[in-house]
C-alpha positions as CSV (number, residue, x, y, z in Angstrom):
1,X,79.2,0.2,31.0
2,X,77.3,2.6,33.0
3,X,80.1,3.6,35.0
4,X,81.9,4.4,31.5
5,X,78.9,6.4,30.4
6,X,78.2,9.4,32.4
7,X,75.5,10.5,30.6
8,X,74.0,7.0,30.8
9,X,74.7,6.9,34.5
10,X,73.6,10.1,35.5
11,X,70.0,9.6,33.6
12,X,70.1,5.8,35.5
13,X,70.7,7.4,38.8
14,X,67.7,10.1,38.4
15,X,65.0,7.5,36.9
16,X,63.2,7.6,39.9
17,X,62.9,11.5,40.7
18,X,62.7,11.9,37.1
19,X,59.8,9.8,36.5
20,X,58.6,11.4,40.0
21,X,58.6,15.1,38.8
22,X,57.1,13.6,35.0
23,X,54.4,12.8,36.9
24,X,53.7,15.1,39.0
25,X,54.2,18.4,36.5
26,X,52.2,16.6,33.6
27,X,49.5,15.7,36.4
28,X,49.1,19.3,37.8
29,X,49.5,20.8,34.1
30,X,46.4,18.2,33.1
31,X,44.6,19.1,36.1
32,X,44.4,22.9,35.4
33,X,43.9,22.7,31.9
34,X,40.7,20.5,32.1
35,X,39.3,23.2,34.5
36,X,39.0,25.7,31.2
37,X,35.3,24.7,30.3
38,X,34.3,25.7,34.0
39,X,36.3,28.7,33.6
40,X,33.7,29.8,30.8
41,X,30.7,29.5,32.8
42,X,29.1,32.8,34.1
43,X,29.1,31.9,37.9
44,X,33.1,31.8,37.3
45,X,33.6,34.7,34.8
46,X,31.7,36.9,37.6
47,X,34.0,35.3,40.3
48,X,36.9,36.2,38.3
49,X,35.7,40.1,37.8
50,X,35.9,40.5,41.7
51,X,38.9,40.6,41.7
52,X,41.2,43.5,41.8
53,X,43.7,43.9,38.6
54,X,46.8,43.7,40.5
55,X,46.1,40.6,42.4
56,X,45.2,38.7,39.1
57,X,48.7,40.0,37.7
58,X,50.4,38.9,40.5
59,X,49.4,35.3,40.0
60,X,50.4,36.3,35.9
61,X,46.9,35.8,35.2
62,X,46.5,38.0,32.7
63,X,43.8,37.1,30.1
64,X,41.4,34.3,31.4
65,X,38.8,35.4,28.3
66,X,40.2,32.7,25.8
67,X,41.5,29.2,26.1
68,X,45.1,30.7,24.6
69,X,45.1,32.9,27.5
70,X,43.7,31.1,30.0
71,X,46.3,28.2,29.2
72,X,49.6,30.7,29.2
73,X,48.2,32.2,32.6
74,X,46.8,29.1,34.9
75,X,48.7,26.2,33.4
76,X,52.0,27.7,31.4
77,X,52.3,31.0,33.7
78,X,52.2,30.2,37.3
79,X,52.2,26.6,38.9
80,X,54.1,24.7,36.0
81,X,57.3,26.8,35.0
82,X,57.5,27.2,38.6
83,X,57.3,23.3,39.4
84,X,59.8,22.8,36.1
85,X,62.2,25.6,38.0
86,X,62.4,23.6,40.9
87,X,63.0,20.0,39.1
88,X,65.9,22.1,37.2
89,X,67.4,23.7,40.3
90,X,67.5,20.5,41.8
91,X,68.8,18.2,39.0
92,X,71.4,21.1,38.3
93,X,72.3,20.9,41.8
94,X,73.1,17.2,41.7
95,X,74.9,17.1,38.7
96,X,78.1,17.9,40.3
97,X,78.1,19.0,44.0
98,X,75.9,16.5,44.8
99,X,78.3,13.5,44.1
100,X,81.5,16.1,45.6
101,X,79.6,16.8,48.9
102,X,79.0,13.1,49.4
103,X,82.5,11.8,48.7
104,X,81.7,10.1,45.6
105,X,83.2,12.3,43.3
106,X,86.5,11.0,43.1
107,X,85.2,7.7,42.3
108,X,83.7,8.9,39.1
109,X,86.5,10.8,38.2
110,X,88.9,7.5,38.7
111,X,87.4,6.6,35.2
112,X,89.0,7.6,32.0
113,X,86.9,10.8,32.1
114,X,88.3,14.9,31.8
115,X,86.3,16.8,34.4
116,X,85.1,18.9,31.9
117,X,83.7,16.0,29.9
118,X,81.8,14.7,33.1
119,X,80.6,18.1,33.8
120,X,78.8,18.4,30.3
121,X,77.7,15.2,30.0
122,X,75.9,15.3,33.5
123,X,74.2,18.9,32.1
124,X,73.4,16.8,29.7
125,X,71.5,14.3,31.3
126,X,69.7,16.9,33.0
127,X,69.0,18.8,29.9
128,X,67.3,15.5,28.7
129,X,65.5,14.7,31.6
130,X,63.9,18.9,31.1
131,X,63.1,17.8,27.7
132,X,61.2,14.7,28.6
133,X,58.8,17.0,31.0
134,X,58.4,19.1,28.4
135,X,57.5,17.4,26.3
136,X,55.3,14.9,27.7
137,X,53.4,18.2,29.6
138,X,52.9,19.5,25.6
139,X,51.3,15.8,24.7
140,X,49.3,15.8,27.4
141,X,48.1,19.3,26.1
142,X,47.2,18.4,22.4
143,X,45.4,15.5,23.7
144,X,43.2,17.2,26.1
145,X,42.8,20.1,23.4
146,X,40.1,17.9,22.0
147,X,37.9,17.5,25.2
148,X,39.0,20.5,27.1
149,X,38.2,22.8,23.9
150,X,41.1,25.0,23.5
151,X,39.7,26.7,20.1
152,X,42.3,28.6,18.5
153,X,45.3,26.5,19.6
154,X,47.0,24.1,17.5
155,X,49.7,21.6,17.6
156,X,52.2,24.5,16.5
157,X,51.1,26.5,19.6
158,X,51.9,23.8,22.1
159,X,55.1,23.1,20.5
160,X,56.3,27.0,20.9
161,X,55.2,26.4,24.4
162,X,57.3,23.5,24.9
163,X,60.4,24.9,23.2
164,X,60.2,27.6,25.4
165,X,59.3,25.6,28.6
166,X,62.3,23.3,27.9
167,X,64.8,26.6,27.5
168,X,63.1,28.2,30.6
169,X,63.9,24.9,32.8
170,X,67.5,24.6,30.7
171,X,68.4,28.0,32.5
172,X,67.5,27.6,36.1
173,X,69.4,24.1,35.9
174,X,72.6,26.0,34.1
175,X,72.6,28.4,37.0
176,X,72.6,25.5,39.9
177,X,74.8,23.6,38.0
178,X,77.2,26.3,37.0
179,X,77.3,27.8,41.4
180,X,77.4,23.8,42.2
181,X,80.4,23.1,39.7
182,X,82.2,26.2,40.7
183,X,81.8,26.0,44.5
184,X,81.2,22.4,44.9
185,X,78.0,23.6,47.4
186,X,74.3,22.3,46.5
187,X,73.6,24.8,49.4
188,X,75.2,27.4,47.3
189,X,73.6,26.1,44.3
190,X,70.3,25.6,45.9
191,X,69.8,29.0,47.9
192,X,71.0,30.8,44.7
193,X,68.7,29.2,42.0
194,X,65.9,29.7,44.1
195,X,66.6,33.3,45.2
196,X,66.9,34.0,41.4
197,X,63.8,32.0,40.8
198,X,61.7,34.1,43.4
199,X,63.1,37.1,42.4
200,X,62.4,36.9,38.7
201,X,58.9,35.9,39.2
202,X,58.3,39.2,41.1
203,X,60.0,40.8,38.6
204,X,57.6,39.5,36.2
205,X,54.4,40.0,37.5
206,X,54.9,42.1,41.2
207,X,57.1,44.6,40.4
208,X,56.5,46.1,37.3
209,X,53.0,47.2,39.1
210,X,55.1,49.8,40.7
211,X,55.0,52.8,39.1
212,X,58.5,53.1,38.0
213,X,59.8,49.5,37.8
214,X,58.2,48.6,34.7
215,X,61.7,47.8,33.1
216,X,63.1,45.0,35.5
217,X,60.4,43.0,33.6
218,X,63.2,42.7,30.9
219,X,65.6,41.0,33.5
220,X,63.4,38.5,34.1
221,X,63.6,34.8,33.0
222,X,60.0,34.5,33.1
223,X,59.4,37.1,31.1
224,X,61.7,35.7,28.5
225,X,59.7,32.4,28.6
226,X,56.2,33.8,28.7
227,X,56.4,36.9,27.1
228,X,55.1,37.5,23.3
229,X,52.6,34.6,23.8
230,X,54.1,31.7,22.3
231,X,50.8,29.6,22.1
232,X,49.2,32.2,19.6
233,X,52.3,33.4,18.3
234,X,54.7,30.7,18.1
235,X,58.5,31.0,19.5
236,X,59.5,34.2,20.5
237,X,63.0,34.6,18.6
238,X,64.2,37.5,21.4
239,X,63.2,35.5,24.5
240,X,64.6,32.2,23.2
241,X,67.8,33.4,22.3
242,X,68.0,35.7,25.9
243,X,67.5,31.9,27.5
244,X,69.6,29.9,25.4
245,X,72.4,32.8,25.7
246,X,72.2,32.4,29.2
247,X,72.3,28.7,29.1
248,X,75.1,28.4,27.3
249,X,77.1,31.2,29.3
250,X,76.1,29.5,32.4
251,X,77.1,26.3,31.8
252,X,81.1,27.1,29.9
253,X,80.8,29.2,33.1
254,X,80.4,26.2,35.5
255,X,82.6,23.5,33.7
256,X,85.5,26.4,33.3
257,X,85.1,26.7,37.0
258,X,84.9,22.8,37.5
259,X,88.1,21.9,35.9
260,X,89.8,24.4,37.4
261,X,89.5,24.8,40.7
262,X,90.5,22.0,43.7
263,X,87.5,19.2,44.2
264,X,87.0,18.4,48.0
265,X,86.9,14.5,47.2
């Protein structure tokens, strides 16, 4: 049955890494959230004012004055959409080149299954797997809200931050898996979700420090995701719908590429 069901197959093949990265993303997440109360106490708000502007912005710590803003810089600006970038690039990596690199491809495609059903239902798989860390990371959240005291966040706030944490991961896994279906290369796939990766994070909060480089802020995924403060203001219509655009585009992109081109099985 499995072997019949990609998407089935594909989530059963990832259960370990997936619970792995769960873990690991909700753990870290948990971890700097419950470090807001300390945040608030003189000895640290006099730490924090030492330090120059620019290297605060670099780290996308913008606002560490309220528990909105100290969430969307320290938890939902730096360590976890990076973390969630890497889980992506990886599972979008593995959704097709990694089985075609090891020989295993044509196996799977022995089945009664199109190439370009297997190549969306594996995206699929990853998509849900995204989902899951989302989602568990914006539980974790609301139930720490309580003891951690994030006043003037609600259950609405976290859930703008999920949709756009689970769209911001959705795109970095399009982009491996769209270079991985089209070249059949999780070096390929790798090297160029994590050069995009590093590069939009500079362009997000390094670059636009430069006098004159304010704009390639609007090129950057990261920006889409964390820009127009989704945990006071709810979902941000423009940056959702620049990530799920690119999604989409990404992944036709891929499977048009997959069921085209000649597999090295």
């Amino acid at each position: 049955m499995l072997l019949r069901d990609p998407f089935t197959k594909a989530l059963h093949d990832a259960r370990r890494s997936l619970l792995g990265w769960t873990v690991a993303i909700v753990a870290v997440g948990a971890m700097y959230a419950s470090f807001w109360p300390t945040v608030q106490t003189p000895e640290m708000k006099e730490a924090l004012a030492a330090y120059p502007e620019g290297v605060l912005e670099a780290f996308n710590y913008s606002d560490l004055t309220t528990a909105a803003g100290y969430l969307g810089s320290a938890v939902y600006g730096l360590l976890v959409p990076l973390l969630v970038a890497v889980f992506a690039i990886a599972a979008g990596t593995r959704a097709v080149a990694g089985d075609e690199e090891a020989g295993t491809l044509d196996l799977v495609l022995a089945h009664p299954v199109s190439r370009a059903r297997l190549a969306l239902l594996r995206f699929a798989a990853v998509a849900a797997g995204i989902v899951a860390v989302a989602v568990l990371l914006g539980l974790a959240m609301v139930a720490l809200s309580g003891p951690a005291q994030f006043d003037g966040i609600g259950a609405g706030g976290f859930a703008a931050m999920t949709v756009h944490l689970t769209l911001f991961g959705l795109t970095f896994a399009a982009l491996a898996f769209a270079v991985g279906a089209a070249t059949g290369r999780r070096a390929a796939a790798l090297g160029t979700g994590a050069a995009v990766a590093v590069l939009g994070y500079l362009a997000n909060s390094v670059f636009p420090q430069v006098e004159g480089l304010t704009w390639v802020r609007e090129l950057s995924p990261f920006h889409w995701y964390l820009g127009g403060s989704p945990l006071v203001d709810g979902v941000q219509p423009a940056g959702a719908l620049l990530l799920i655009g690119t999604t989409v585009l990404l992944v036709a992109a891929g499977t048009v590429a997959f069921d085209r081109r000649d597999l090295a099985v």
